[in-house]
NUMARVEX-436504 format. One record per residue: x, y, z of N, C-alpha, C, CB in turn. Coordinates in steps of 0.1 Angstrom, whole numbers, padded with zeros to 4 digits, always signed. Glycine has a CB too. Layout:
BEGIN
XYZXYZXYZXYZ...
***
This chain:
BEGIN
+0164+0019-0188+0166+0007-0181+0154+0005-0171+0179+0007-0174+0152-0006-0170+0138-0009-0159+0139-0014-0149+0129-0016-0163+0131-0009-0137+0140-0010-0124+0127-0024-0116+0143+0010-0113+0138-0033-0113+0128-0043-0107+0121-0038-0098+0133-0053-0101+0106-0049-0095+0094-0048-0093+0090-0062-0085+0087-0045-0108+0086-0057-0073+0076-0074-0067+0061-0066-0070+0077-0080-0041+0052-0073-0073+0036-0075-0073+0030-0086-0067+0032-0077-0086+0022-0077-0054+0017-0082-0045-0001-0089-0042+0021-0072-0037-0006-0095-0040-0025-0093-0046-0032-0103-0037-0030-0098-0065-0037-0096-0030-0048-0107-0020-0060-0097-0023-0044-0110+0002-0071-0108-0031-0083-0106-0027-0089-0091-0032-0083-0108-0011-0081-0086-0050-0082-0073-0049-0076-0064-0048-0086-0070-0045-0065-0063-0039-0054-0060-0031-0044-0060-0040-0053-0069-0019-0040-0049-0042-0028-0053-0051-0016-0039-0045-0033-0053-0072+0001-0044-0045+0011-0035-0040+0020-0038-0054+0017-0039-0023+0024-0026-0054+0041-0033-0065+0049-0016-0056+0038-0032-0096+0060-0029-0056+0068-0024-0048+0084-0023-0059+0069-0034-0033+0091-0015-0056+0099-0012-0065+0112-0016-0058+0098+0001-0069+0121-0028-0059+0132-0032-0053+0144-0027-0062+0130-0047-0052+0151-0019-0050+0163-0012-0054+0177-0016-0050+0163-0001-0050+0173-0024-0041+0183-0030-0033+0187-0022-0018+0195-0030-0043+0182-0008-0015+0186-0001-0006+0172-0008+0004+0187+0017-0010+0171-0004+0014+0164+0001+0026+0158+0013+0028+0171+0001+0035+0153+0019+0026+0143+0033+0024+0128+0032+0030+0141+0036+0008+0131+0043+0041+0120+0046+0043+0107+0053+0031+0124+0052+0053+0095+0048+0033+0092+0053+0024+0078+0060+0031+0091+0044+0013+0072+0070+0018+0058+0075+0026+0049+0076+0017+0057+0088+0033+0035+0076+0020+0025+0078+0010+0021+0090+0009+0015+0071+0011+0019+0093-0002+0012+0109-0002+0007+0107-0020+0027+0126+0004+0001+0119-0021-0008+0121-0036+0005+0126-0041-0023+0134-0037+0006+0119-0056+0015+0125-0063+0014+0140-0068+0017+0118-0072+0025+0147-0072+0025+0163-0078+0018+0163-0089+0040+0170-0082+0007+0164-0086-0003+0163-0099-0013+0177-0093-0013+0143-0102-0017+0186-0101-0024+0192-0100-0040+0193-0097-0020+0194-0105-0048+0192-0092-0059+0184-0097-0061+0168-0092-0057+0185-0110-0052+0160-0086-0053+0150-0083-0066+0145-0076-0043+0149-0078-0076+0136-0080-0086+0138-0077-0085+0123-0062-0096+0138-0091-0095+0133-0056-0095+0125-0040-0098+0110-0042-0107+0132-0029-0105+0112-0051-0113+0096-0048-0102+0086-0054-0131+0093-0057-0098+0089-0061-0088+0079-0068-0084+0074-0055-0076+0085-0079-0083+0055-0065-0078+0045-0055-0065+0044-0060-0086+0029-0054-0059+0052-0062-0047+0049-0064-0037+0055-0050-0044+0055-0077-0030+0046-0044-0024+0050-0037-0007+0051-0032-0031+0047-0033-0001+0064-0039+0016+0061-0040+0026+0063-0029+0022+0069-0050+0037+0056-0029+0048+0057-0022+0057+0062-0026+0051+0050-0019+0065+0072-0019+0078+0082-0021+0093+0077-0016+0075+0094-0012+0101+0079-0019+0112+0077-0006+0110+0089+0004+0130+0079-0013+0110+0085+0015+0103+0096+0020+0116+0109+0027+0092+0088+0032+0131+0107+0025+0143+0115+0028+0140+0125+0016+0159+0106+0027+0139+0120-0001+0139+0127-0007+0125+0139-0006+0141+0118-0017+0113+0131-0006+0101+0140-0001+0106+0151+0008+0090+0132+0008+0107+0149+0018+0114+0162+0026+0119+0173+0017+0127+0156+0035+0126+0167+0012+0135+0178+0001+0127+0182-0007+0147+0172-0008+0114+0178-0010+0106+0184-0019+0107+0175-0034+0110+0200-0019+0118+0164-0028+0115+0154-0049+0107+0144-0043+0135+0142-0061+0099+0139-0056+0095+0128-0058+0101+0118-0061+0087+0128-0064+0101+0107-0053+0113+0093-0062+0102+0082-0058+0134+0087-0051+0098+0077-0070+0086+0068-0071+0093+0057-0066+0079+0065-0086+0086+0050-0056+0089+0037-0042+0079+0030-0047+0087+0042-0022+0064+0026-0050+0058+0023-0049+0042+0025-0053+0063+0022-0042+0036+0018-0053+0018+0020-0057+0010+0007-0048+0015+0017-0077+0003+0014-0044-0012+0004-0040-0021+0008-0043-0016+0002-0026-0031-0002-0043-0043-0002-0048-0052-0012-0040-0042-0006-0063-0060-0006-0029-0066-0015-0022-0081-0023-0032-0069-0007-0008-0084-0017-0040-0092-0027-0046-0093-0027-0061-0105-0027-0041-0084-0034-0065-0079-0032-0082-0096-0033-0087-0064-0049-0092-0106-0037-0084-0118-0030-0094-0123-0017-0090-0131-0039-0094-0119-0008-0089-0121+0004-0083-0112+0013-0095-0114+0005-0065-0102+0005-0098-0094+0013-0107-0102+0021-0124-0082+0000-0110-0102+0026-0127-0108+0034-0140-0102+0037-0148-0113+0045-0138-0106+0043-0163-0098+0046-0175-0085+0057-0169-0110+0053-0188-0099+0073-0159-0087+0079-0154-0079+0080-0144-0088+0086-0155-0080+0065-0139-0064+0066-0129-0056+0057-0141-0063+0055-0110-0059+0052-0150-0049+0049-0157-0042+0062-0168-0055+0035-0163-0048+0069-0176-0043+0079-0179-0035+0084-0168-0052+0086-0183-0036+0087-0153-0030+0095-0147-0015+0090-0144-0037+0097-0138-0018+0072-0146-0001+0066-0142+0008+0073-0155+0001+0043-0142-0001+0070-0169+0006+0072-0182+0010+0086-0187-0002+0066-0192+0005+0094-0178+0012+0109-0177+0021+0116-0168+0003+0117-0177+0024+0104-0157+0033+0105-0145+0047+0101-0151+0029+0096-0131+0061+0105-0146+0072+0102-0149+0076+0093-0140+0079+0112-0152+0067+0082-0146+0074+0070-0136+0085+0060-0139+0064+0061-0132+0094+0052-0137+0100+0044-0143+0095+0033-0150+0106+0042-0137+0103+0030-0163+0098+0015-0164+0099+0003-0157+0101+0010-0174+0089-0009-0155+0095-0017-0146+0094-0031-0150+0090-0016-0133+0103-0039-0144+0104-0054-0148+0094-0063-0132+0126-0059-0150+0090-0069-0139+0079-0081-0129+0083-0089-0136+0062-0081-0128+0093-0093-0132+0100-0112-0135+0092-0124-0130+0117-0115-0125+0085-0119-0117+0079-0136-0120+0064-0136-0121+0083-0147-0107+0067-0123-0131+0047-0124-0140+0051-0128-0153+0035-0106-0141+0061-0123-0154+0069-0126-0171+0068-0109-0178+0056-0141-0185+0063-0098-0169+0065-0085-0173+0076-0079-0172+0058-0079-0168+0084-0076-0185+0098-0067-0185+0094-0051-0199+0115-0082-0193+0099-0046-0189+0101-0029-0191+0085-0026-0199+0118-0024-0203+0078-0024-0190+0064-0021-0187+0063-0010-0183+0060-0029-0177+0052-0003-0186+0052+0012-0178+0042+0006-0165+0043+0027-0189+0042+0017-0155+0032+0008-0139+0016+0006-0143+0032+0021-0122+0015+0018-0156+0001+0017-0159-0005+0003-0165-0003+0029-0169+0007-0004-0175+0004-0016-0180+0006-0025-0171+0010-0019-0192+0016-0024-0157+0013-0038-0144-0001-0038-0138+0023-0035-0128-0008-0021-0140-0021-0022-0133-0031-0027-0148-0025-0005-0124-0032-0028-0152-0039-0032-0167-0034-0046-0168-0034-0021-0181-0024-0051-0163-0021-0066-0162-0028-0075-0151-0008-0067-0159-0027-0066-0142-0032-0067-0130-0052-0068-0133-0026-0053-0120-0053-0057-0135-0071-0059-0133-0076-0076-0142-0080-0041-0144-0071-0076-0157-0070-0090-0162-0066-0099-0151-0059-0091-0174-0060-0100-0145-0055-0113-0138-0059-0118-0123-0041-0111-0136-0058-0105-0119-0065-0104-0102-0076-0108-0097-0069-0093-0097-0084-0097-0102-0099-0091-0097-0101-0104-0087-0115-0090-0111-0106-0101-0076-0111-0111-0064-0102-0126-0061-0128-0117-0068-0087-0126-0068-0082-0133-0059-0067-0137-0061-0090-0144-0059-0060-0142-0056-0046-0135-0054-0040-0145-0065-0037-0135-0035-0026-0140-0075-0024-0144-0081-0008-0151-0078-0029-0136-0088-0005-0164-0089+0009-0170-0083+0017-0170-0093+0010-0184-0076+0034-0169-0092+0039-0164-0103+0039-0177-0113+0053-0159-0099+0048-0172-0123+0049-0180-0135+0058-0190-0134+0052-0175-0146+0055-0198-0135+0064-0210-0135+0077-0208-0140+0059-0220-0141+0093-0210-0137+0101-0209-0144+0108-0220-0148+0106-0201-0141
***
C-alpha cells in the first residue's frame, strides 16, 4: 500500500514530504547506509521519537538542487527500504521515491512546478 506524498519545488528545490495524518516531529540525518557518501544532495527525514530508539521511519526527502542529483543517488533511493508513494496531484500512484525524483528532474530543473489539473 502506498503512503501519500506532497511534492514541493521552487527553483530546483524540491521536498516530498510523506503525509500520515499524525504530527511528528521529524529530523534529518544520513540514512543507515554504510558508506553513505558526503556529497550526496540527497537529503532525508526521520521521525525523529523513533530515531532516538535507533529505527528509521522514512518522513521525508530533500533535495536542494534536483540538478545535483546523479545515477548514484538514485541507485541509492532504489536500494533503501523506502515506501511506495502516491503524488496525487502529479498524477504519480505507488511510485518508488527514486521514480518521484526521476519525475522530478524531467519536470523541475530551474523552476517550480503546478499540479495537474483535475
Amino acid at each position: 500500500m502506498a503512503l501519500t506524498a506532497r511534492l514541493y519545488s521552487n527553483d530546483g528545490y524540491i521536498a516530498l514530504d510523506l503525509c500520515d495524518g499524525e504530527d511528528r516531529e521529524r529530523i534529518g540525518d544520513e540514512p543507515p547506509i554504510p558508506d553513505f557518501p558526503s556529497a550526496s544532495p540527497l537529503w532525508f527525514e526521520w521521525d525523529a521519537e523513533a530515531l532516538d530508539h535507533g529505527e528509521y521511519i522514512f518522513a521525508g526527502l530533500t533535495i536542494a538542487d534536483i540538478g545535483l542529483v546523479r545515477d548514484r543517488d538514485l541507485q541509492i533511493l532504489e536500494h533503501m527500504s523506502l515506501p511506495a508513494v502516491d503524488v496525487p496531484e502529479f498524477g504519480l500512484r505507488s511510485v518508488s521515491v527514486a521514480d518521484v525524483v526521476r519525475w522530478a528532474q524531467q519536470h523541475v530543473l530551474g523552476r517550480a512546478i503546478a499540479p495537474v489539473p483535475s
